[in-house]
C-alpha positions in Angstrom: 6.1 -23.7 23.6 9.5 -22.3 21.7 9.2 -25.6 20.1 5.2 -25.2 18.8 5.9 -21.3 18.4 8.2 -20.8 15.4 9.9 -17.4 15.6 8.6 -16.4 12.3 5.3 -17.5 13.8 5.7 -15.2 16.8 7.2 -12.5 15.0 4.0 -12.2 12.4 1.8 -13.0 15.7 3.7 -9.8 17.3 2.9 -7.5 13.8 -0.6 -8.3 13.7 -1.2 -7.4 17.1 0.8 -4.3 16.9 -1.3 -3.6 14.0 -4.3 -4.0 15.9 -3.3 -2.1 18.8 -2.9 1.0 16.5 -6.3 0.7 14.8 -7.4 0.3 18.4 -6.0 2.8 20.0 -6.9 5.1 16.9 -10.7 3.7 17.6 -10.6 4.9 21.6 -9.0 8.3 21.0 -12.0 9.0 19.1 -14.7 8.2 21.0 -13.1 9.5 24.7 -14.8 12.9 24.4 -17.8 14.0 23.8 -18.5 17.1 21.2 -17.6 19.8 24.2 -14.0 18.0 24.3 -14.9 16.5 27.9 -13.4 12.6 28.6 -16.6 10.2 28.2 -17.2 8.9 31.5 -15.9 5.1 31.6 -13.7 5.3 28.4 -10.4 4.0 29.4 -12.8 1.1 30.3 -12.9 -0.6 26.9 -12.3 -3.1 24.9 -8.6 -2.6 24.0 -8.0 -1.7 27.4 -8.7 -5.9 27.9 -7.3 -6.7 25.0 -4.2 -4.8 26.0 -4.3 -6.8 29.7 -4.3 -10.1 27.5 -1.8 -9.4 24.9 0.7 -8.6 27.8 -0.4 -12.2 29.4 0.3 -13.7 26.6 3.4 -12.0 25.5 4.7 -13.0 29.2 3.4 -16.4 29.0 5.8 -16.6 26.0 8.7 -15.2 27.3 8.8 -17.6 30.3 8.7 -20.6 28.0 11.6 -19.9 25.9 15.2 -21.3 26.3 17.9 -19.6 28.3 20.8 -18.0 27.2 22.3 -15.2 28.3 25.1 -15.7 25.9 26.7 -12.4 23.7 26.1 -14.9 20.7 22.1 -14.4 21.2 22.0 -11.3 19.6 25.2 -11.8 17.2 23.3 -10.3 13.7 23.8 -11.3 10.1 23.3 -9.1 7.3 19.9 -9.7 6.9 19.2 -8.4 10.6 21.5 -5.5 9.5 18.6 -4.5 7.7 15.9 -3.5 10.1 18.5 -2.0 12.8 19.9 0.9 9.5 16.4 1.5 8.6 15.4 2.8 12.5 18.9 4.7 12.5 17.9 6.6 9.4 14.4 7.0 11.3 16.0 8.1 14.5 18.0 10.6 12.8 15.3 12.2 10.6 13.2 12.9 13.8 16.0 14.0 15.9 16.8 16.1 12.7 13.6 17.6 12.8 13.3 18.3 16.8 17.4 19.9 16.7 16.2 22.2 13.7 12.5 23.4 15.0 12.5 22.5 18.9 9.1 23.4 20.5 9.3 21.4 24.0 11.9 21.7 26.5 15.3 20.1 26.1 13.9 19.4 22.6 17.8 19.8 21.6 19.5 17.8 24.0 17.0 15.2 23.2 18.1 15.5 19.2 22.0 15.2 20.1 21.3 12.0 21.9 19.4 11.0 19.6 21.4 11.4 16.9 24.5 9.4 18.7 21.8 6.4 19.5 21.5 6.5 16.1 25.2 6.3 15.0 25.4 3.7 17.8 22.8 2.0 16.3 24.5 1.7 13.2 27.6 0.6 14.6 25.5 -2.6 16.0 24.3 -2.9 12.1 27.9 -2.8 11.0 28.9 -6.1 13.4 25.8 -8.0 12.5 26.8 -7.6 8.9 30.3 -9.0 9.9 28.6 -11.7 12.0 30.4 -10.5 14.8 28.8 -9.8 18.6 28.1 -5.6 18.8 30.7 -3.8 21.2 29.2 -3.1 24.7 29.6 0.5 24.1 27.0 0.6 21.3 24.6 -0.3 23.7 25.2 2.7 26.2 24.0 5.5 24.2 20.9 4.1 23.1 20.2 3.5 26.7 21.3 7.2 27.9 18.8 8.1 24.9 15.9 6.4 26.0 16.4 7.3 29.8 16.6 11.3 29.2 13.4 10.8 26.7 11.4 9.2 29.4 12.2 11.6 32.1 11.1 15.0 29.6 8.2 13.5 28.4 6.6 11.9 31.4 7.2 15.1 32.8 5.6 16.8 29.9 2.9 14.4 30.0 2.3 13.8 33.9 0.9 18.2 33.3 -2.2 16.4 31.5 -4.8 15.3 34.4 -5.6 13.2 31.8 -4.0 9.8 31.9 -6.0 8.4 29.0 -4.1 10.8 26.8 -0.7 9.5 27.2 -0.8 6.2 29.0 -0.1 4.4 26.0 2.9 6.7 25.0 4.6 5.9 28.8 4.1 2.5 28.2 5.6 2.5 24.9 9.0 4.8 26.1 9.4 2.0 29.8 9.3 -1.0 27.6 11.4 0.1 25.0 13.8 1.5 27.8 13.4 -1.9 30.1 13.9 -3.6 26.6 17.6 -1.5 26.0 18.8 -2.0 29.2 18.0 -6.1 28.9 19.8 -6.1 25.0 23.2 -4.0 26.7 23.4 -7.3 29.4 24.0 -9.5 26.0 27.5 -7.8 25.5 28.7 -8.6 29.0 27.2 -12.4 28.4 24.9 -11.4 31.6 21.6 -11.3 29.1 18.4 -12.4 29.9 16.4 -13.9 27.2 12.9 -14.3 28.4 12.8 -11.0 30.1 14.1 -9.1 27.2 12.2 -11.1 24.5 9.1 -10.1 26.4 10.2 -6.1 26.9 11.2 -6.0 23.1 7.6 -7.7 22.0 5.8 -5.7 24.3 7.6 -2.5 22.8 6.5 -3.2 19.6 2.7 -3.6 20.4 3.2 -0.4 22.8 4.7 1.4 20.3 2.4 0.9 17.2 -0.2 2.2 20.0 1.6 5.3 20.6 1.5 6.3 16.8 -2.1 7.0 16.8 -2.1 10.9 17.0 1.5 11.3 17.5 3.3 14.0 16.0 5.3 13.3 12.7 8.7 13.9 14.0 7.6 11.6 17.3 5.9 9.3 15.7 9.4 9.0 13.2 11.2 8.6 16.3 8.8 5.8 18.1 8.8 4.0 14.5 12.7 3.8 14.9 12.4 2.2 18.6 9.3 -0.8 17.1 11.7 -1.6 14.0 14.9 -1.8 15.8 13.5 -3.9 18.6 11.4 -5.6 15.8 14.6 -6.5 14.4 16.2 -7.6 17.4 13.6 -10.0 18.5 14.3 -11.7 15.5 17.4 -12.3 16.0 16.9 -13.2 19.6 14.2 -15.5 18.9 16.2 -18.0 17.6 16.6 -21.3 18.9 20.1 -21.5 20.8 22.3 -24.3 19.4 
């Protein structure tokens, strides 16, 4: 199937359905409740809730089909893939920025300062796929630190809402994109799993563009920065290995 599946061919096939999962997602959080603000009985039993359940298939299907390498040269960059990887720093920063200065949540400050070294980190890994070189293990950690702390608050923000149509989309988003940092930080020890995280860093994406309908601005900055960087790291992971 890597063969038949070009990597721009999966990676436009990844965008689309990220873009549908939004518009989706955008479409259910509408109709839930009813004009009293009550859940509609049977709503988390639609459409995208299927579709969702196939693009996963799918996106699994994929992943078991591709080539093997668990190589640090997998995810070596160029300066093209430099690109993608600056542009969620900057994105990462600005909402980490924003939660530091005007925190309303709990360890809404804590959250920032990681954040904000994620996103140094992050440009770190930009600066050695402009060299062409393979990223230093240690840009890996922080990111990962990051994404575990952030998943701990919120679900326990979110787990308050008896309501699990509300956020289920959001937890998906923050585990894959976690499950999808821990695979890229095996890379640098040449101990990475390609199928496993190509499928973690697609499924991120789609997750993601699903959590931004109704998101905050400063969270929905912060889950933009996790679908481009993993955007831009799938890209470089898709490729064939020579």
């Amino acid at each position: 199937m890597e063969r038949k599946i070009s990597r721009p061919v999966a990676l436009a096939g990844t965008a689309l359905l990220a873009v549908a999962a939004y518009w989706l997602r955008l479409n259910q959080l509408s109709t839930a409740y009813d004009a009293s603000g009550q859940i509609v009985a049977g709503a988390g039993n639609s459409f995208f809730t299927y579709f969702t359940l196939a693009v996963v298939a799918a996106l699994a299907v994929y992943g078991l089909c591709l080539t093997k390498d668990g190589s640090a040269k997998a995810i070596t960059g160029t300066p093209l893939a430099a690109v993608p990887t600056c542009l969620a720093a900057l994105a990462l920063v600005g909402g980490s920025a924003a939660a530091f200065l005007h925190p309303s949540r709990e360890m809404d400050q804590l959250l920032a300062v990681l954040g904000l070294a994620a996103a140094f980190s992050w440009l770190f890994q930009a600066a050695a796929d402009f060299r062409g070189a393979s990223p230093h293990p240690a840009a890996f950690f922080l990111p990962v630190i990051y994404g575990g702390v952030r998943l701990v608050r919120d679900f326990r923000l979110w787990s308050r809402d008896p309501v699990i149509l509300d956020y289920c989309y959001s937890l998906l988003a923050l585990i894959f994109t976690m499950c999808a940092l821990l695979e890229l930080g095996g890379f640098a020890f040449s101990r990475g799993r390609r199928r496993l995280c190509a499928f973690f860093c697609l499924g991120a994406v789609f997750f993601s563009a699903a959590a931004l309908s109704g998101a905050a601005i400063r969270d929905a900055a912060v889950t933009v920065a996790a679908l481009v960087y993993l955007l831009g790291r799938a890209a470089v992971l898709l490729r064939r290995p020579q």
